[in-house]
N, C-alpha and C positions, 0 to 999 in steps of 0.2 A: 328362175331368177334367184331361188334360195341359195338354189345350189351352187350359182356359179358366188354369190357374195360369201356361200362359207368356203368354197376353193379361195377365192383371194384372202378373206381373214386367215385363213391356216398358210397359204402361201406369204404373204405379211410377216405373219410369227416366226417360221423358218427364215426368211428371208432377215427378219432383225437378230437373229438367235445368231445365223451365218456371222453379220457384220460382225457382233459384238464376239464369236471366237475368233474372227480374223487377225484379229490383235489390239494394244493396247491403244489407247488416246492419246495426246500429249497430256502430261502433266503441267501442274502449274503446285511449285514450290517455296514457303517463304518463311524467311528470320526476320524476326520483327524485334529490335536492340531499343530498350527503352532504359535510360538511366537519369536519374533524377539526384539520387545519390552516393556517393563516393566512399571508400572505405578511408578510415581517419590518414593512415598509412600513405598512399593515392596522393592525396592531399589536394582534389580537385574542389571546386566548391559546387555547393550543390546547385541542384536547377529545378525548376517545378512544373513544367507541362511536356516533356519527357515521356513518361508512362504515359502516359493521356494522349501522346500523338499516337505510340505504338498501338494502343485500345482504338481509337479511331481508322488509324490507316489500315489492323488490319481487317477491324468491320467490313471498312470501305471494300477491300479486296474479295472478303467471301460475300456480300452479299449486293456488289455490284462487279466484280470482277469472275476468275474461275480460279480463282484458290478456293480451297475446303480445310475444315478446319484438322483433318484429319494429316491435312500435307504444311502443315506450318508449325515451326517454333517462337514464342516467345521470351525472352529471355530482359527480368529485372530488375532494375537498382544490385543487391546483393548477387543474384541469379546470372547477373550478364558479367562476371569476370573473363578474363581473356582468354582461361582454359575451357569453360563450356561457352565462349564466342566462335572458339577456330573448332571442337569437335562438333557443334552444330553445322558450321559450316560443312566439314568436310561428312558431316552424316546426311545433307541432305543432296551434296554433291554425289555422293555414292550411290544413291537413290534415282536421279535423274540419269533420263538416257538421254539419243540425239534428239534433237525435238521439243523437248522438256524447257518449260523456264523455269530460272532459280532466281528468286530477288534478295536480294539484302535490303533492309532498310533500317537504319541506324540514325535515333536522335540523343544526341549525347553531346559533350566537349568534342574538339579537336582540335588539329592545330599541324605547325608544319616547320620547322627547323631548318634552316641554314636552307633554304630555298630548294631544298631538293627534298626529302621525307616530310613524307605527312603520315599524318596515324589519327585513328578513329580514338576516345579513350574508352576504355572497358571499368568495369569496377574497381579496377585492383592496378591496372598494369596499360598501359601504350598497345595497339593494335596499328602497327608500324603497315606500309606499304609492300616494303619487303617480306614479312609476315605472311601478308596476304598470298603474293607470289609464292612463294616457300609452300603453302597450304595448296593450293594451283598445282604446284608440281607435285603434290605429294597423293593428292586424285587423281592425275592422269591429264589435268589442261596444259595444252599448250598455247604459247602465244599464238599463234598460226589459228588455234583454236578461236582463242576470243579475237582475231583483229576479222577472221573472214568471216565471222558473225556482224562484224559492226562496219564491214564493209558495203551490205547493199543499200 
């Protein structure tokens, strides 16, 4: 009996060693945009539970979800301007393969113009819709990509 439970512990350990070099997981990826305050410039007014949602929601994800804190950006007040909003984006995009989620979640201002652009606001500057698209095409997504994603 020893012998056959150390054949299965040792069969076990190969058998988990195999899976884990068969290849990767999915990943789970996430930007977490918290802004409260505006640069004077900007001219947005400030807001106060902002950072405080970003510190919450992304708790909530690592330690009730499967993000790790090792696969997330946070980015605040000063930190979240619209040039490290779209290179985070596209650095975590780069990162992800097929399979992989990526979240955004952004508590900030916004707002929406002549009924067609909307835009997140970033510290410094508008994070326009087309923005977005533009950053999209500039990783490799296509629409085709995100609509057969949100088709099932």
């Amino acid at each position: 009996m020893k012998t056959l439970l150390k054949c299965l512990k040792q069969y076990v350990i190969v058998a988990f060693i195999a899976v884990l070099a068969m290849g990767t997981y999915a990943q789970h990826y996430g930007l977490f945009v918290g802004i409260n305050e505006y640069s004077l410039e900007y001219g947005a007014s400030s807001l106060s539970g902002c950072v405080k949602d970003v510190t919450n929601f992304s708790t909530m994800c690592t330690t009730h979800g499967e993000w790790t804190n090792e696969n997330i950006v946070k980015l605040t007040d000063s930190g979240a301007t619209k040039s490290a909003v779209r290179g985070a984006i596209t650095g975590l995009a780069e990162k992800a393969v097929a399979g992989d989620t990526v979240l955004l979640f952004q508590s900030s201002h916004g707002g929406q113009i002549a009924d067609k652009d909307v835009f997140l606001c970033t510290h410094d500057d508008d994070y326009y819709d087309y923005d977005g698209v533009h950053d999209y095409i500039k990783i490799g997504v296509t629409w085709s990509d995100i609509s057969s994603e949100n088709s099932d």
